[in-house]
OpenMM code with the backbone's topology and positions (N, CA, C; nanometers):
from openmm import Vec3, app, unit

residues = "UNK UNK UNK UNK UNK UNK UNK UNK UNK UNK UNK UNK UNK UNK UNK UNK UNK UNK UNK UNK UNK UNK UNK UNK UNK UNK UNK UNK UNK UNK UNK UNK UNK UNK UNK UNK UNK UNK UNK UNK UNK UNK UNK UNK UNK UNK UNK UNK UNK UNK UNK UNK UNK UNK UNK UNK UNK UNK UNK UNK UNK UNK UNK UNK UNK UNK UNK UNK UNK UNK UNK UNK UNK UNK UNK UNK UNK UNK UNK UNK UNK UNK UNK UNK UNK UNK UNK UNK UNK".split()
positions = [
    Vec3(0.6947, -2.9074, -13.4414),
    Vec3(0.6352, -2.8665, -13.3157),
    Vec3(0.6202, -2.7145, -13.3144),
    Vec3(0.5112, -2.6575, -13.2299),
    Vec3(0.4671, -2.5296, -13.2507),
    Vec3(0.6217, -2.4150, -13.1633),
    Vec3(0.5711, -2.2995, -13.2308),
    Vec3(0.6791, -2.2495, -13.1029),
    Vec3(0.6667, -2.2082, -12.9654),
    Vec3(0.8006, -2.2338, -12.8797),
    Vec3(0.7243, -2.2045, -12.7317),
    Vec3(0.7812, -2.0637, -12.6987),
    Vec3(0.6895, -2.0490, -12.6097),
    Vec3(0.7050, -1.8849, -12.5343),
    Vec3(0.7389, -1.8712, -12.4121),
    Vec3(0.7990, -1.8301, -12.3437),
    Vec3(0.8526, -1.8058, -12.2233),
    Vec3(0.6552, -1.7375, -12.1133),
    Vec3(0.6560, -1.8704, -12.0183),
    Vec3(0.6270, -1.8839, -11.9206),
    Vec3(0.5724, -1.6703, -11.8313),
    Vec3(0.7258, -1.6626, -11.8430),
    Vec3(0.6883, -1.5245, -11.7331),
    Vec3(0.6862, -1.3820, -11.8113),
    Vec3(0.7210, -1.3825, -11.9564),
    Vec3(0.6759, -1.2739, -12.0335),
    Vec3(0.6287, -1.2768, -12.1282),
    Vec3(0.5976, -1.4287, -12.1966),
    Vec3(0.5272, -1.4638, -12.3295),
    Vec3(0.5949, -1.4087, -12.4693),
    Vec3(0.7661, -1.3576, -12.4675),
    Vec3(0.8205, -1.3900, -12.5579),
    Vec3(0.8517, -1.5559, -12.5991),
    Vec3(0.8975, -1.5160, -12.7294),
    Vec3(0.9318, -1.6430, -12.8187),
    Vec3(1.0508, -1.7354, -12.7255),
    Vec3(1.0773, -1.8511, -12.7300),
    Vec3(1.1887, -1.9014, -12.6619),
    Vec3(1.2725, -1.9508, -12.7721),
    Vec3(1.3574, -1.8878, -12.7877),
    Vec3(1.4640, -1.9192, -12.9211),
    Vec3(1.5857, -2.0622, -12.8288),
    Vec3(1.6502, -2.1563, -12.8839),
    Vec3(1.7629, -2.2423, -12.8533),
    Vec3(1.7128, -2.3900, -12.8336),
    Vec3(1.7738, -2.4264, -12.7738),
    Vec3(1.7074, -2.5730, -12.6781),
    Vec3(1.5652, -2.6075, -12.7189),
    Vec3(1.5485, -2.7205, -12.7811),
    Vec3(1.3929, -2.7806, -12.7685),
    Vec3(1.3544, -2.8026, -12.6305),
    Vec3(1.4321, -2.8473, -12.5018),
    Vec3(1.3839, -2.8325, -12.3746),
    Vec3(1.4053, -2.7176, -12.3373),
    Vec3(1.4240, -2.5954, -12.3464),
    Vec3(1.4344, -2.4400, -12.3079),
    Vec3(1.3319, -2.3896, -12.2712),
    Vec3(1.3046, -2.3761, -12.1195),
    Vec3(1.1514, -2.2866, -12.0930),
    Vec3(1.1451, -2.1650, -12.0378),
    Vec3(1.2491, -2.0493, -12.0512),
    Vec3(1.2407, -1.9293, -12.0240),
    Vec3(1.3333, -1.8621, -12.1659),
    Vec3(1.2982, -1.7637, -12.2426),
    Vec3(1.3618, -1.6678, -12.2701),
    Vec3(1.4842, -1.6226, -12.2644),
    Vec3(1.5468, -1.5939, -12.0752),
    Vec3(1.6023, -1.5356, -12.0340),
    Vec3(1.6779, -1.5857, -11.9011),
    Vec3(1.8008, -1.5348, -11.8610),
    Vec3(1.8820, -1.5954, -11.7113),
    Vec3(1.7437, -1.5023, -11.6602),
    Vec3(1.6636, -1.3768, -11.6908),
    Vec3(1.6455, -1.3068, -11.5822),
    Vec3(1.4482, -1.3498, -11.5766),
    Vec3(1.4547, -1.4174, -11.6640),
    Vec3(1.2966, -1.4773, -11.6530),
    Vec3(1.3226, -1.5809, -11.5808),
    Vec3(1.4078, -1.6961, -11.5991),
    Vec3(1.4014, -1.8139, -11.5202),
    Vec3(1.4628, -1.7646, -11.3699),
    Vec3(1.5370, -1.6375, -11.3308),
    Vec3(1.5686, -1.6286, -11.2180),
    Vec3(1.4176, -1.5615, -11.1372),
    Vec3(1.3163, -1.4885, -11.2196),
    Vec3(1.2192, -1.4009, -11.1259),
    Vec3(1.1252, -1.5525, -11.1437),
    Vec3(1.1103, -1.5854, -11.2270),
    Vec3(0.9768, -1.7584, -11.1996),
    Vec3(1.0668, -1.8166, -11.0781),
    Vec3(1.1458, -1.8589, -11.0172),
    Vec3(1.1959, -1.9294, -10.9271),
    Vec3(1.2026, -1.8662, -10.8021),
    Vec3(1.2524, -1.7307, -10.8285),
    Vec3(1.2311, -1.6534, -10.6893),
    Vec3(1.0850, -1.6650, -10.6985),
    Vec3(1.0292, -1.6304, -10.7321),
    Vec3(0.8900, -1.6608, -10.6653),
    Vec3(0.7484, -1.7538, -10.6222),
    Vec3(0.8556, -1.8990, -10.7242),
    Vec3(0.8369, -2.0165, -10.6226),
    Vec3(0.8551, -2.0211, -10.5133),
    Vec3(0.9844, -1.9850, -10.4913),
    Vec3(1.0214, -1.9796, -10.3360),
    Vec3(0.9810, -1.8748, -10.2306),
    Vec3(0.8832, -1.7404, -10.2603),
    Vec3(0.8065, -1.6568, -10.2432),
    Vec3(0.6919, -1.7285, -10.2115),
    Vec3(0.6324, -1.7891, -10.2288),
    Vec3(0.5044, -1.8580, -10.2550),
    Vec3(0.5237, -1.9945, -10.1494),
    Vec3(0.6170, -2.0539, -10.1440),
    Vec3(0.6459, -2.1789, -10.0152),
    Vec3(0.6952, -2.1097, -9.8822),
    Vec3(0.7364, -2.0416, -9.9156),
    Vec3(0.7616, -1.9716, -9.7867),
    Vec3(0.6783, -1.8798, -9.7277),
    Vec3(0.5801, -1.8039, -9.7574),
    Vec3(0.4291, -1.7980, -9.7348),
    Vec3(0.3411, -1.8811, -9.6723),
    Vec3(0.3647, -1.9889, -9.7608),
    Vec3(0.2666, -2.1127, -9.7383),
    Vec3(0.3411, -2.1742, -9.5791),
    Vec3(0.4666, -2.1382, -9.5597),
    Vec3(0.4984, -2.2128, -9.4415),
    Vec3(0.5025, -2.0985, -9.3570),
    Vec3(0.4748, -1.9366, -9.3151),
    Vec3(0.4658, -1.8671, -9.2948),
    Vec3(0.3453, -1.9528, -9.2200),
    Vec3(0.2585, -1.9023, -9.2776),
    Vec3(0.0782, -1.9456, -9.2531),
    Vec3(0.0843, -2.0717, -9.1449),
    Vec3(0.1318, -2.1328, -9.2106),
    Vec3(0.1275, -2.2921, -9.0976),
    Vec3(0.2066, -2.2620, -8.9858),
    Vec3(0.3215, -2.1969, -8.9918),
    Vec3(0.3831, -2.1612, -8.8620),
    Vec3(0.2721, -2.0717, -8.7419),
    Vec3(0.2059, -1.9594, -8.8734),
    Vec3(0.1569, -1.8699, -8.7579),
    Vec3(0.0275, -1.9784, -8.6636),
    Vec3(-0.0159, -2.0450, -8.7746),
    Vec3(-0.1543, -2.1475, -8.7474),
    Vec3(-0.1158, -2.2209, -8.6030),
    Vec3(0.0155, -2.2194, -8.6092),
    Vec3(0.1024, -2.3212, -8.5062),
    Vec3(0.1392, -2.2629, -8.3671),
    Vec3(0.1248, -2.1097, -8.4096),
    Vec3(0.2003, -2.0363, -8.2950),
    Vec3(0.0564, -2.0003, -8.2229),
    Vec3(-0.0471, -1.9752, -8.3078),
    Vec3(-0.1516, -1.9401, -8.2676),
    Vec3(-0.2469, -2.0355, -8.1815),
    Vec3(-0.1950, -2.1681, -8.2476),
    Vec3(-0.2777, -2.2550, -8.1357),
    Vec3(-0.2186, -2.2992, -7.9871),
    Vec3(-0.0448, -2.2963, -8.0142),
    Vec3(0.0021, -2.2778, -7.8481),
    Vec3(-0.0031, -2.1715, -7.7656),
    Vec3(-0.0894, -2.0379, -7.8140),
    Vec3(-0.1291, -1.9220, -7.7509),
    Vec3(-0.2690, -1.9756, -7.6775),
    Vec3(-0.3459, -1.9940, -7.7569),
    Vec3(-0.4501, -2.0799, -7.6801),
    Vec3(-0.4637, -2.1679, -7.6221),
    Vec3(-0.3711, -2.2909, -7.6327),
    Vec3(-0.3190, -2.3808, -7.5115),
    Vec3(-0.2539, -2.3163, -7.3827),
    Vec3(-0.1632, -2.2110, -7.4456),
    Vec3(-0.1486, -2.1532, -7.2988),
    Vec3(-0.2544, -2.0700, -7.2165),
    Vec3(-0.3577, -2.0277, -7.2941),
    Vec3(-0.4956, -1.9830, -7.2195),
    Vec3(-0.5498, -2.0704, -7.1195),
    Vec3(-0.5413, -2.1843, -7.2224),
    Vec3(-0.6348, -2.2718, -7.1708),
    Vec3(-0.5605, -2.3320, -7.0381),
    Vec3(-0.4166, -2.3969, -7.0531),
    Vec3(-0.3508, -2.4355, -6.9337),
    Vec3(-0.3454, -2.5909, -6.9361),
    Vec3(-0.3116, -2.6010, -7.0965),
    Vec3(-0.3693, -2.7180, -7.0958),
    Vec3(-0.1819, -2.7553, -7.1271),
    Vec3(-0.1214, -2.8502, -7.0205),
    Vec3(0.0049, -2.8454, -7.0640),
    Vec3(0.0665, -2.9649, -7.1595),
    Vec3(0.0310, -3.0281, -7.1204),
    Vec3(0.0256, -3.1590, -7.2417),
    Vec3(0.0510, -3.1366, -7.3870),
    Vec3(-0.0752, -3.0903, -7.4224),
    Vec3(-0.1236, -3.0326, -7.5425),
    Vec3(0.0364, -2.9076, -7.5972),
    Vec3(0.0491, -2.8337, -7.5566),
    Vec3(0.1190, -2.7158, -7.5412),
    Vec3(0.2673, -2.7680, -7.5900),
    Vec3(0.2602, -2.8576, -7.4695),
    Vec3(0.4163, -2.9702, -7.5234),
    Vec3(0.4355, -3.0079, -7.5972),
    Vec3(0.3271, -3.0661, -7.6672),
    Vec3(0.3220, -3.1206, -7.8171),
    Vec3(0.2962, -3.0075, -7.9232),
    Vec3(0.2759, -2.9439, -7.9425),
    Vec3(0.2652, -2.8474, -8.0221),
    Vec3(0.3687, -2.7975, -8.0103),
    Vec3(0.4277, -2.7394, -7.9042),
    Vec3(0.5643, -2.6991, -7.9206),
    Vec3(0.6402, -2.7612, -7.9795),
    Vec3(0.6497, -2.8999, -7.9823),
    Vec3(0.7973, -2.9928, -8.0079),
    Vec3(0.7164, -3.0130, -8.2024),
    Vec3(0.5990, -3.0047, -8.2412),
    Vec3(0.5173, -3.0042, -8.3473),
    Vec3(0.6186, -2.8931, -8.3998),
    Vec3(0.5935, -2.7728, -8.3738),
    Vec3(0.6635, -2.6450, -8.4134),
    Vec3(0.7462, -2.6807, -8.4505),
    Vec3(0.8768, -2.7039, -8.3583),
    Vec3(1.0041, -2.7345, -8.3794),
    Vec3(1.0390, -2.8399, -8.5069),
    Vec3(0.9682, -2.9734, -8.4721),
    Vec3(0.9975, -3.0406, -8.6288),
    Vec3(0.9379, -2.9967, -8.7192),
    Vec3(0.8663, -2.9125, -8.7468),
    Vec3(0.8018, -2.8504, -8.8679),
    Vec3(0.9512, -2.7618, -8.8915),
    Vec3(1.0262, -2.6568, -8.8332),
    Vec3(1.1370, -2.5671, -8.8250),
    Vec3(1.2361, -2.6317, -8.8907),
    Vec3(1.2650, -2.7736, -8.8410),
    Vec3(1.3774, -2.8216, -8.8975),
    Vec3(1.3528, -2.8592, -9.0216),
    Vec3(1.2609, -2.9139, -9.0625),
    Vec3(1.1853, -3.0193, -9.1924),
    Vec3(1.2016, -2.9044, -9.3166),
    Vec3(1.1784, -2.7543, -9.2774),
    Vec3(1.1804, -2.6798, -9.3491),
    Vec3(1.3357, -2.6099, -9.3727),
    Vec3(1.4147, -2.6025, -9.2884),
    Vec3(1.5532, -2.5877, -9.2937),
    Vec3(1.5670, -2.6543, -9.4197),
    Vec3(1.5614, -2.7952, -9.3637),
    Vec3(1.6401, -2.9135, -9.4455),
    Vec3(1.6227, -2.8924, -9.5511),
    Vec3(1.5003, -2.8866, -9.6288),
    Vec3(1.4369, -2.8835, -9.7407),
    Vec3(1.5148, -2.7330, -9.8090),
    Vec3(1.5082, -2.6174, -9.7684),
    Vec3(1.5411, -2.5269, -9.8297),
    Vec3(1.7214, -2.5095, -9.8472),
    Vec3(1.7793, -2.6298, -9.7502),
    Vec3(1.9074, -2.6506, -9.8152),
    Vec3(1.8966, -2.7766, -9.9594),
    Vec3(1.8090, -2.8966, -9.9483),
    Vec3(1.8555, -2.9670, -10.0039),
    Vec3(1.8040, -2.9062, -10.1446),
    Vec3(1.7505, -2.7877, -10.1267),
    Vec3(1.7173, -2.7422, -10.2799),
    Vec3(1.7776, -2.6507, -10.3633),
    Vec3(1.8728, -2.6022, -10.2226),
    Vec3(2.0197, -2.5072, -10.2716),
    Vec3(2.1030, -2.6020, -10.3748),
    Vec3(2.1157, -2.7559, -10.3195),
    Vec3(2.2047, -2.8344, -10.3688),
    Vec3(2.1963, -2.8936, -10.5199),
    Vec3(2.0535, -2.8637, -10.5134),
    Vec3(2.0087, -2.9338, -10.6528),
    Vec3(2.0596, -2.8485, -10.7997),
] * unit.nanometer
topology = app.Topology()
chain = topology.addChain("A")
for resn in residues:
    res = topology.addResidue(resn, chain)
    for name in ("N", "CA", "C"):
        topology.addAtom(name, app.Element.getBySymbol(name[0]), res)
């Protein structure tokens, strides 16, 4: 099999036939910035979220508002959860 190269600096990957970083400090900056990159992404959807119960409250529309709020909130927790159960892994 050919040789593999590390992912985040394109050195050689010497050890392990399953080994895909180089380095503790390559596989630690590729992961931090997975988690850079989801947390962004839930950044965005939060603001998307906050931004549309700003305009429900324009509008006066309370229903709507309620649900989006309590929307918010389980989106808040869903993302908690997740960023513990991935501590655990």
């Amino acid at each position: 099999m050919g040789k593999k190269t590390c992912p985040v600096c394109g050195k050689e990957v010497n050890g392990r036939s399953d080994k895909k970083f180089c380095s503790d400090e390559c596989r630690t900056f590729y992961n931090n910035s997975l988690g850079r990159r989801r947390r962004a992404r839930n950044r965005k959807q939060l603001n998307a979220i906050r931004f549309n119960i700003m305009e429900m409250e324009r509008a006066d529309s309370r229903f709507l508002l309620r649900t989006l709020s309590w929307i918010s909130k389980v989106f808040r927790v869903i993302s908690n959860v997740t960023k513990v159960s991935s501590r655990q892994e």
